[in-house]
C-alpha positions as CSV (number, residue, x, y, z in Angstrom):
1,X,15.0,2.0,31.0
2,X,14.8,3.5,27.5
3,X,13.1,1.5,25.0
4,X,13.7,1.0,21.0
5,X,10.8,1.0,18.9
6,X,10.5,-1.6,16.0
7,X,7.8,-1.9,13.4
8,X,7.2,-3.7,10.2
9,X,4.4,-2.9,7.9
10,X,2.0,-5.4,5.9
11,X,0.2,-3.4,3.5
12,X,-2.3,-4.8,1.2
13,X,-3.2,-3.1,-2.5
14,X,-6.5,-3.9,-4.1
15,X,-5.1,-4.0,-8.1
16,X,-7.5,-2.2,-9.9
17,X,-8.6,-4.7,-12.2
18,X,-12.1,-4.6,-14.2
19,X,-11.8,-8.7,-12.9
20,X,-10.8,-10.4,-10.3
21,X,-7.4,-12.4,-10.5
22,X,-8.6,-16.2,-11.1
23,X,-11.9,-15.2,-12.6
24,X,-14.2,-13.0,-15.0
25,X,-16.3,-12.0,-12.3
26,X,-16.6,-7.8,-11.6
27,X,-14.4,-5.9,-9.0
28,X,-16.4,-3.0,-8.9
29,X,-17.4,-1.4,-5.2
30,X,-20.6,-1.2,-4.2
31,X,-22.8,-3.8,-5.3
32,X,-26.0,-5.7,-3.9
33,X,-24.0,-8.6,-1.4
34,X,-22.9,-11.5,-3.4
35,X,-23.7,-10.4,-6.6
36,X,-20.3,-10.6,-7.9
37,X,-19.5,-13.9,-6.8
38,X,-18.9,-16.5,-9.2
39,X,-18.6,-20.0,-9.2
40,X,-14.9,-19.8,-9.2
41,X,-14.8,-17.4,-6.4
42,X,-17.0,-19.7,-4.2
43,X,-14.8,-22.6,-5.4
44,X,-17.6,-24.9,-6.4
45,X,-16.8,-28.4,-7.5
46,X,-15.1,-28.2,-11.1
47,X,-14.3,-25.0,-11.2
48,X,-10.7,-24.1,-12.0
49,X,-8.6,-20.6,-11.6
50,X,-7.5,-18.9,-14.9
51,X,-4.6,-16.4,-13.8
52,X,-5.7,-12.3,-15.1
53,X,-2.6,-11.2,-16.4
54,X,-3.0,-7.9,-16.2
55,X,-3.0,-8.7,-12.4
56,X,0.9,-9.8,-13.1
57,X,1.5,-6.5,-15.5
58,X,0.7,-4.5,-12.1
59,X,2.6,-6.5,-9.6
60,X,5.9,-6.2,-11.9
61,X,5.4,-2.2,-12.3
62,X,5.3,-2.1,-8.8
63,X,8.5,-4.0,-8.4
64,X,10.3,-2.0,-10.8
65,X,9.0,1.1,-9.0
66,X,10.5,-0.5,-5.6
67,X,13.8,-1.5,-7.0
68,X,13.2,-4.5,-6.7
69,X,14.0,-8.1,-8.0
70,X,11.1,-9.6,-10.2
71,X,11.0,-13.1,-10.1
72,X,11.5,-15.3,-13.8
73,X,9.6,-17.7,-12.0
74,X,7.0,-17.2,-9.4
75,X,4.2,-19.9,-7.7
76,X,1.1,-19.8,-6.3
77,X,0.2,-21.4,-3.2
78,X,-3.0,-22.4,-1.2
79,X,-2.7,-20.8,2.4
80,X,-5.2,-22.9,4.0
81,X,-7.4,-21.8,6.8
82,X,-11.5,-21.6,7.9
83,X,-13.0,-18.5,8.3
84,X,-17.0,-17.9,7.7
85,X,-15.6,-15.7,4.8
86,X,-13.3,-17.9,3.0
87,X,-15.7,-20.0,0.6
88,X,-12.6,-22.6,-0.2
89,X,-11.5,-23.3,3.4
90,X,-8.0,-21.7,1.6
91,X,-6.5,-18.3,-0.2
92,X,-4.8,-18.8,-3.1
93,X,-1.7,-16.3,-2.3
94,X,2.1,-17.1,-2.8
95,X,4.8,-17.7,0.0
96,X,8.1,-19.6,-1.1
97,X,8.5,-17.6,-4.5
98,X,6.8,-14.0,-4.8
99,X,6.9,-12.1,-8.1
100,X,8.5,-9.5,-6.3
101,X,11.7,-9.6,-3.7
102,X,14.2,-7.3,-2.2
103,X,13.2,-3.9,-2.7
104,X,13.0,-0.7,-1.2
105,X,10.9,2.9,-0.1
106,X,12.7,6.1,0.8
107,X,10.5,8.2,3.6
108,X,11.4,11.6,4.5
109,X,11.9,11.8,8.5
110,X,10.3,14.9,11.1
111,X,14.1,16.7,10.7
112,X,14.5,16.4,6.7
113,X,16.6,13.6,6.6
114,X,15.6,10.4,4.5
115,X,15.7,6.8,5.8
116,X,15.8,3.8,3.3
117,X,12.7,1.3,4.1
118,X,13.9,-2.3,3.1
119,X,10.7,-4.4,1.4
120,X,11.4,-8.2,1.9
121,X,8.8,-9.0,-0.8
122,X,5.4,-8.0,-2.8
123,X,3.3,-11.6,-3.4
124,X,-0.2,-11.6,-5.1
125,X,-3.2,-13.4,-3.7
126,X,-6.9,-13.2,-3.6
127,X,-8.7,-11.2,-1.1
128,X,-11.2,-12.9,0.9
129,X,-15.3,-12.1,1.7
130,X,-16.2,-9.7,4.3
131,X,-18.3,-10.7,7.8
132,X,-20.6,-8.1,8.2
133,X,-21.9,-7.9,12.0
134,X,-24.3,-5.2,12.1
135,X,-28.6,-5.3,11.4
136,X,-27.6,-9.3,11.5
137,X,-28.7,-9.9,15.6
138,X,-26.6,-12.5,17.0
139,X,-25.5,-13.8,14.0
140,X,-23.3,-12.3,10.7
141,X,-24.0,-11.8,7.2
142,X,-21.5,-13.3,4.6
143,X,-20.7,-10.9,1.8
144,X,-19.0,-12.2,-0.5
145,X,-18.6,-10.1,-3.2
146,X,-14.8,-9.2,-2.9
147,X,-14.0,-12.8,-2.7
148,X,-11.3,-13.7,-5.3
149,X,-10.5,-9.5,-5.8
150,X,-6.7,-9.4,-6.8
151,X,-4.1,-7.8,-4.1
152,X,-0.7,-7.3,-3.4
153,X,0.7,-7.7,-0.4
154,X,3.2,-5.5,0.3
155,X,5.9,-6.6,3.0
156,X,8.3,-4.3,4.6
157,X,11.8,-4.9,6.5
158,X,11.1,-4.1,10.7
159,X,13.3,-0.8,9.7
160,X,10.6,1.4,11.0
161,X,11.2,3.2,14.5
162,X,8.2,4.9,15.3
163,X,4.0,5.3,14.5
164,X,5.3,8.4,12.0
165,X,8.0,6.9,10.3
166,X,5.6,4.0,9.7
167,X,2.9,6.8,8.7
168,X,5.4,8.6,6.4
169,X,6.6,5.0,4.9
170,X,2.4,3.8,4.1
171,X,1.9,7.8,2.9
172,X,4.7,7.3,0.2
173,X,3.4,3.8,-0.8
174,X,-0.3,5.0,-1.1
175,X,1.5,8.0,-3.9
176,X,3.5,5.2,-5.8
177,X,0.5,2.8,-6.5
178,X,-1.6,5.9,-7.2
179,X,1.0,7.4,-9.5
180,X,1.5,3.8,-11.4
181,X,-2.5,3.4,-11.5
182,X,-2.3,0.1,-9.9
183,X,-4.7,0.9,-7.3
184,X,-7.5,3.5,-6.4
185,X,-5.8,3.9,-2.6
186,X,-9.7,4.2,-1.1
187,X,-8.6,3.6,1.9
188,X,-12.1,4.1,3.0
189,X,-13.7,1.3,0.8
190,X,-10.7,-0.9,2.0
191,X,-8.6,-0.5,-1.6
192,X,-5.6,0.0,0.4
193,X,-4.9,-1.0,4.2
194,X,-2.4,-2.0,6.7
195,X,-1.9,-4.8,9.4
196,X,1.4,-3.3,11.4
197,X,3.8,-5.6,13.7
198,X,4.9,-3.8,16.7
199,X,7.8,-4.9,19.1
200,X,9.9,-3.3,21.3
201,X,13.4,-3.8,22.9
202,X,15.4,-2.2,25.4
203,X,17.8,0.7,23.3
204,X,20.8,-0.9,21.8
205,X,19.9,-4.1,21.9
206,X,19.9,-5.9,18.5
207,X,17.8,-9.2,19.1
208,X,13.8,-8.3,18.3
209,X,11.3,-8.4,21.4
210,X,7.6,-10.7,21.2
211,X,5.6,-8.9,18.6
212,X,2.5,-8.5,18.0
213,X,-0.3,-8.0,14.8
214,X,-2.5,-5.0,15.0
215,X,-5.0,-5.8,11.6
216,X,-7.1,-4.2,9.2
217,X,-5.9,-0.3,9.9
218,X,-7.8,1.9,6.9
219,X,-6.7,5.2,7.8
220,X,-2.8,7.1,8.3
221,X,-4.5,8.6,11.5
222,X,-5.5,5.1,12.9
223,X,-2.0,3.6,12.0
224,X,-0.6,6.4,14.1
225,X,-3.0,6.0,16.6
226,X,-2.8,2.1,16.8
227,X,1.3,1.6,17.2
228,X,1.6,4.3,20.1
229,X,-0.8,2.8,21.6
230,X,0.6,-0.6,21.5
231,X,3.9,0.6,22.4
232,X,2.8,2.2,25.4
233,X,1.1,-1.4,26.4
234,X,3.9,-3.3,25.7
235,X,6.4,-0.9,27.5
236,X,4.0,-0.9,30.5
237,X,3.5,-4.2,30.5
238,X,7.0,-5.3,30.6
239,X,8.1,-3.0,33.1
240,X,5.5,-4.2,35.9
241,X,6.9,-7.6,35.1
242,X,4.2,-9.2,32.7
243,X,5.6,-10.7,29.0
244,X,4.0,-9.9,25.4
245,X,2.3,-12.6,24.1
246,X,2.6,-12.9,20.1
247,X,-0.8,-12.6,19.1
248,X,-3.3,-10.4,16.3
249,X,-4.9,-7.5,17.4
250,X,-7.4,-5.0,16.7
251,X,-7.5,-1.3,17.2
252,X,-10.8,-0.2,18.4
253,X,-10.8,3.7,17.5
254,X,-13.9,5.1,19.6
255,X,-11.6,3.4,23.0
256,X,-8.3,4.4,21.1
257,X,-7.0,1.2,22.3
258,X,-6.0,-2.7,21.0
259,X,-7.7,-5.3,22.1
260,X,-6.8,-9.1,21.3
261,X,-8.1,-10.7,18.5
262,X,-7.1,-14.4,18.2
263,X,-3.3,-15.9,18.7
264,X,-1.3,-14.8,15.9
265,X,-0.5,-17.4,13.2
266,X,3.1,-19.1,11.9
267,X,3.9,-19.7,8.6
268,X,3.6,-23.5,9.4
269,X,0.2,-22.9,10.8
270,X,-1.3,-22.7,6.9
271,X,0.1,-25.8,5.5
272,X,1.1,-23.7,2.5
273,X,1.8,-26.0,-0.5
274,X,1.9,-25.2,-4.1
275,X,-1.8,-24.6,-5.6
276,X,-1.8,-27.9,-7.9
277,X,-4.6,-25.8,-10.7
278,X,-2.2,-23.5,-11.4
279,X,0.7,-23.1,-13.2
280,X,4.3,-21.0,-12.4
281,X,4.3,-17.6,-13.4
282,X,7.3,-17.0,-16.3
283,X,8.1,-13.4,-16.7
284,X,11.0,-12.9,-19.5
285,X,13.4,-9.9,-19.7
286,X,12.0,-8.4,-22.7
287,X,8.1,-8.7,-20.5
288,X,9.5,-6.4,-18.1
289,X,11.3,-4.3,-20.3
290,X,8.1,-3.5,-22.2
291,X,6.4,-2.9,-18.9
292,X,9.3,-0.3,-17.4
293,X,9.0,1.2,-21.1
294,X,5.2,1.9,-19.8
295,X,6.1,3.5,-16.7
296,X,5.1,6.7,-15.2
297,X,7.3,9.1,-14.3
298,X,7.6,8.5,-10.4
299,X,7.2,11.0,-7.5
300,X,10.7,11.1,-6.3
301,X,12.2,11.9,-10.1
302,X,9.3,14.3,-10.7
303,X,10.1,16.2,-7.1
304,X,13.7,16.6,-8.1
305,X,12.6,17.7,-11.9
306,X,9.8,20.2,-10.3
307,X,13.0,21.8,-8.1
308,X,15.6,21.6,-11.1
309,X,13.4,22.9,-13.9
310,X,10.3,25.2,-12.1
311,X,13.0,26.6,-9.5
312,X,10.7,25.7,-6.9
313,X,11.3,24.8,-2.9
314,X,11.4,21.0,-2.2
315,X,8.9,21.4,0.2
316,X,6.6,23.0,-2.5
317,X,7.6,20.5,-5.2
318,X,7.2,17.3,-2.7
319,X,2.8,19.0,-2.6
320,X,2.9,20.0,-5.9
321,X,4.1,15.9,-6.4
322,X,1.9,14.5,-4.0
323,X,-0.8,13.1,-6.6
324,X,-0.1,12.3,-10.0
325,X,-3.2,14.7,-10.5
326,X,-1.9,17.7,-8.8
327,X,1.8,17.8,-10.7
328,X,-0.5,16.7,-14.0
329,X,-2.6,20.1,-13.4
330,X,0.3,22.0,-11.6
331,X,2.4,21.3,-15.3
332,X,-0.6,22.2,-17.5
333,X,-1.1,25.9,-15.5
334,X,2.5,26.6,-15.7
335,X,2.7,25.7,-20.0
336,X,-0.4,28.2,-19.9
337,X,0.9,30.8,-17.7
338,X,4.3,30.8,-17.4
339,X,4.9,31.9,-14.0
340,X,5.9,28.4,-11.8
341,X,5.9,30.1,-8.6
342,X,2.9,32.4,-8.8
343,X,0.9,29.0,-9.8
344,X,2.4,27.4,-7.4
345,X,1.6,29.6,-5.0
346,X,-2.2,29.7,-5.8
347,X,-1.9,25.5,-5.8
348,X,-1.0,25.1,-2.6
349,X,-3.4,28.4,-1.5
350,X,-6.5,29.0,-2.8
351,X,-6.6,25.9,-5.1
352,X,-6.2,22.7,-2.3
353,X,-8.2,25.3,0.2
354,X,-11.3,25.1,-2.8
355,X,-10.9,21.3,-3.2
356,X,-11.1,20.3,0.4
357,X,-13.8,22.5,0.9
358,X,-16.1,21.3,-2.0
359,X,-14.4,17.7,-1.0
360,X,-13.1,17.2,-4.6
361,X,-10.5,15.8,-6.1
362,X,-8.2,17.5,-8.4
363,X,-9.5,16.1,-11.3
364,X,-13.2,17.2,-10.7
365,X,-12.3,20.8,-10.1
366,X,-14.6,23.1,-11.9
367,X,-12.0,25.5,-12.5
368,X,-9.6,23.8,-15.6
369,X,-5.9,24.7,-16.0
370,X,-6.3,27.1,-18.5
371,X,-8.7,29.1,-17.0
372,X,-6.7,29.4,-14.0
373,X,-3.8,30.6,-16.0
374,X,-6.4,33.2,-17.3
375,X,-6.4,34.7,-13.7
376,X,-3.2,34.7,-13.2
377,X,-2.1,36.7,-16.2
378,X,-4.7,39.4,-14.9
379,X,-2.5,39.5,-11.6
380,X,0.6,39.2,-14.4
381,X,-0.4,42.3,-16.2
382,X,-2.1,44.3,-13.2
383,X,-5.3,43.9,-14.3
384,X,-6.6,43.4,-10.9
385,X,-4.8,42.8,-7.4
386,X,-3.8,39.4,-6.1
387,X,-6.4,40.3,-3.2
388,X,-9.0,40.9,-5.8
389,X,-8.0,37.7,-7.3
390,X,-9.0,35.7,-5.2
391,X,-12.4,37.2,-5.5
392,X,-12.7,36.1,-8.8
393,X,-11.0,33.0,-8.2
394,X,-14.3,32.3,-6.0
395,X,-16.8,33.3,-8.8
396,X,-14.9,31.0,-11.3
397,X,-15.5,28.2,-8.4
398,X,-18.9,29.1,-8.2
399,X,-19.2,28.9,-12.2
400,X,-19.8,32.6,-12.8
401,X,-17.5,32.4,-16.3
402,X,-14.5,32.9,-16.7
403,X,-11.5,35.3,-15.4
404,X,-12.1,38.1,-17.8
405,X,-16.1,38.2,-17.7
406,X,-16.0,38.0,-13.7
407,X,-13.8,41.1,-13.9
408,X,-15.8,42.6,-16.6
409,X,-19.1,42.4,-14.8
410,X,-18.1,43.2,-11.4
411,X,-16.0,46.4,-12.6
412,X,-13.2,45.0,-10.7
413,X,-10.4,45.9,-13.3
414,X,-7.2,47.8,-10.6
415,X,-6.9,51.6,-10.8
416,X,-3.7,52.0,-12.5
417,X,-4.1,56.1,-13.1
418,X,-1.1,57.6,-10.7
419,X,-3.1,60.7,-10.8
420,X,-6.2,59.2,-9.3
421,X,-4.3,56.8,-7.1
422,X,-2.6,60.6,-5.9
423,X,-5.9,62.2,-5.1
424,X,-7.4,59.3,-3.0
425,X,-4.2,59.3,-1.1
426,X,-4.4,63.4,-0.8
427,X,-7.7,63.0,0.4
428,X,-6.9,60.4,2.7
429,X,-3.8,62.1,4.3
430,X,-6.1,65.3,4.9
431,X,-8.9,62.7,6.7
432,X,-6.2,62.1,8.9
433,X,-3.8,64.5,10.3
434,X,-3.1,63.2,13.7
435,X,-1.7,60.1,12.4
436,X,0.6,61.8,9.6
437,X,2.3,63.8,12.0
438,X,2.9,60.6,14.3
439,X,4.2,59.2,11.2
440,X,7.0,61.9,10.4
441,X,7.9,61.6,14.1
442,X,9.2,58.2,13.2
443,X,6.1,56.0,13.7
444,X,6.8,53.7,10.6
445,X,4.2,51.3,10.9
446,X,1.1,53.6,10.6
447,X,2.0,53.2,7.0
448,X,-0.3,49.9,6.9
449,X,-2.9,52.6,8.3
450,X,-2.4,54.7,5.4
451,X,-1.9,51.9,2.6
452,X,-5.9,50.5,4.1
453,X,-7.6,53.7,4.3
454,X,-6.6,54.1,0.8
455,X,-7.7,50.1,-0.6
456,X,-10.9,50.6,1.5
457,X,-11.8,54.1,-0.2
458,X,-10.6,52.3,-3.7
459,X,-12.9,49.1,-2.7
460,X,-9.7,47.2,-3.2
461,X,-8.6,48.4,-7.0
462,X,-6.0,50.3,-6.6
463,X,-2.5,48.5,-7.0
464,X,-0.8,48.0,-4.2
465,X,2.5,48.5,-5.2
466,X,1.5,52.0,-6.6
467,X,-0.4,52.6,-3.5
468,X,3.0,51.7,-1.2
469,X,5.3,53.9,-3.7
470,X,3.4,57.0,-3.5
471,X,1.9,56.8,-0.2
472,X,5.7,57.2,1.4
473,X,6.3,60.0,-1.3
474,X,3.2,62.2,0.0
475,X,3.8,61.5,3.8
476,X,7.6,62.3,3.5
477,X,6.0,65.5,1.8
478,X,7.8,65.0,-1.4
């Protein structure tokens, strides 16, 4: 039997706020355990919530990103439940009426083709504490520090077919809240993570099968990992007769497997009601208005500007795009140098190859725009060789100076001269007069011999393009 894959993502957004979203206490990673707990976080008797509002700012910009309908009227709700982690025995979240509703994702698919990724809504809630189970023996250590932290949940359609559509569809959602600076997307410090709902059904069916939770993924590679191997399980499963049981899992990465969790939750299960400390959330036209006039430019419209106005390839201009960052540094090299391929070129070379060695991100690179662009009018004007370029490209990494000094100090400047370019290559054909006469008896490709004898005897300065041109001069014998 052939079997139809269906997925829906939950992803969850830690809004980078200086406070949390009902309190003034600090959001920042890191600290001592429970130092950044206050009393309204640990909901202590007669405390009340006070609603951040730049928590709200950041929830509409990602709805206006998405397409989406903002709410003139959203409510917050307690979702009530008892974990070791939840001080309140509830989470204040929102369920009946989100802030955001009907939206939706574009993904790009394995073949080039782009799918359209419904979002049913994005609500705001609090984040609860964290269990911590290791150095604690039998028991586990509370940590409540990211108690009350602001998030939005992000809730897709089940429109997703397979583990790398549903990788491609979280990868496009961690660029947007990253481009709108709504969230850090530190996957690893749990900023931005993913519980995915797997189901499958036989093909052509249109009726959903049992699904089930997998929770807490923190990585693209674990997401992938997780959904094929719960399809696998459930396909198997079926197949020797057995049924799915709805119920939340957990992907346990050194096994590579899922492993059940608890019995998955309804809706009903929470006894939502309306939060009675706080009041509906009014947005007006002209709010959002004056947010979308605050807007970044997003990654889709700057893709399609990058390929309309740098003439670049919309495989380069979806890299160059990937990170507000990289098309923020990618635009300043280009207004310095002028030359959008040969920048992006050495972007997506020797650039990302320097960042992911150092493990930096673009905005800690020791090498600035401008000074790039430096380097790049070297190879511009044949100062030096692309090859040797990269050479000084290294140096600049290292902190050595800039373009021009490196080349200075290193006598790296490219031979230019035609005359002394002609008497290495005179010197070199005479070295080697078995292989010129293979040459004129048609053996084209001992030309790269030629062109290397002559870059190793020039240690690299001679331009190439010279070197090419009068290399097949002299060997034709003109």
């Amino acid at each position: 039997m052939e079997w139809e894959t269906v997925i829906g993502l939950e992803i969850h957004a830690q809004l980078n706020t200086a406070s949390k979203i009902f309190s003034g206490a600090a959001t920042a990673y890191g600290a001592e355990p429970n130092r950044q707990a206050c009393a309204v976080d640990l909901g202590l008797p007669g405390v009340l919530p006070v609603l951040n509002e730049a928590v709200v700012r950041k929830a509409v910009m990602l709805g206006l990103a998405l397409e989406a309908q903002i709410a003139p009227r959203s409510v917050f709700a307690r979702k009530n439940y008892f974990y070791p982690d939840l001080p309140k025995g509830y989470q204040i979240s929102q369920f009946e009426l989100p802030i955001v509703a009907r939206g939706h994702l574009e993904i790009e698919l394995d073949d080039g083709s782009r799918k359209r990724i419904g979002v049913t809504r994005a609500h705001l809630e609090e984040d609860a504490g964290k269990s911590l189970h290791e150095g604690f023996g039998t028991m586990t250590g509370i940590d409540l520090n990211r108690a009350g932290t602001p998030l939005v949940e992000i809730v897709s359609e089940p429109e997703l077919g397979s583990a790398r559509e549903a990788v491609a569809y979280m990868k496009k959602l961690h660029a947007l809240v990253r481009y709108l600076d709504i969230c850090d997307g530190n996957m690893q410090e749990g900023s931005f993570r993913c519980d995915a709902n797997v189901s499958v059904r036989p093909a052509g069916e249109s009726s959903f099968g049992i699904r089930t939770e997998i929770k807490n993924l923190n990585s693209f590679r674990f997401v992938e990992r997780a959904i094929n191997f719960e399809v696998e399980r459930q396909i198997e499963l079926i197949e020797s007769g057995g049924t799915v049981v709805q119920e939340t899992r957990l992907f346990d990465p050194d096994r590579d497997e899922t492993r059940p969790m608890r019995s998955k939750e309804e809706a009903n299960d929470y006894r939502y009601f309306p939060d009675p400390d706080l009041l509906p959330v009014a947005i007006h036209t002209e709010d959002i208005e004056a947010i979308r006039a605050e807007m970044p430019e997003l990654p889709d419209a700057k893709r399609e500007r990058f390929v309309r106005d740098y003439a670049l390839s919309p495989y380069d201009a979806g890299a160059l795009t990937a990170t507000r960052d990289l098309a923020d540094y990618y635009e300043a090299l280009v207004a310095a140098c002028g030359a959008p391929k040969l920048a992006a070129n050495w972007m997506m070379g020797d650039f990302t190859a320097a960042l992911n060695r150092s493990e930096l991100e673009v905005g800690d690179s020791p090498v600035a725009p401008a000074a790039l662009a430096q380097l790049l009018a070297r190879i511009q004007d044949a100062t030096i060789s692309g090859k040797i370029a990269k050479e000084v490209f290294d140096a600049m990494w290292a902190g050595e100076g800039d373009a021009d000094a490196i080349i200075a100090a290193r006598g790296l400047k490219q031979i230019t001269d035609t005359g002394a370019i002609d008497r290495i290559i005179d010197d070199v054909i005479a070295a080697n007069p078995v292989q010129l006469e293979q040459y004129r008896a048609g053996k084209d490709k001992l030309l790269g011999f030629f062109v290397g004898q002559v870059m190793k005897k020039t240690q690299g300065k001679a331009n190439p393009a010279q070197v090419n041109e009068r290399l097949r001069a002299r060997l034709r014998g003109d």
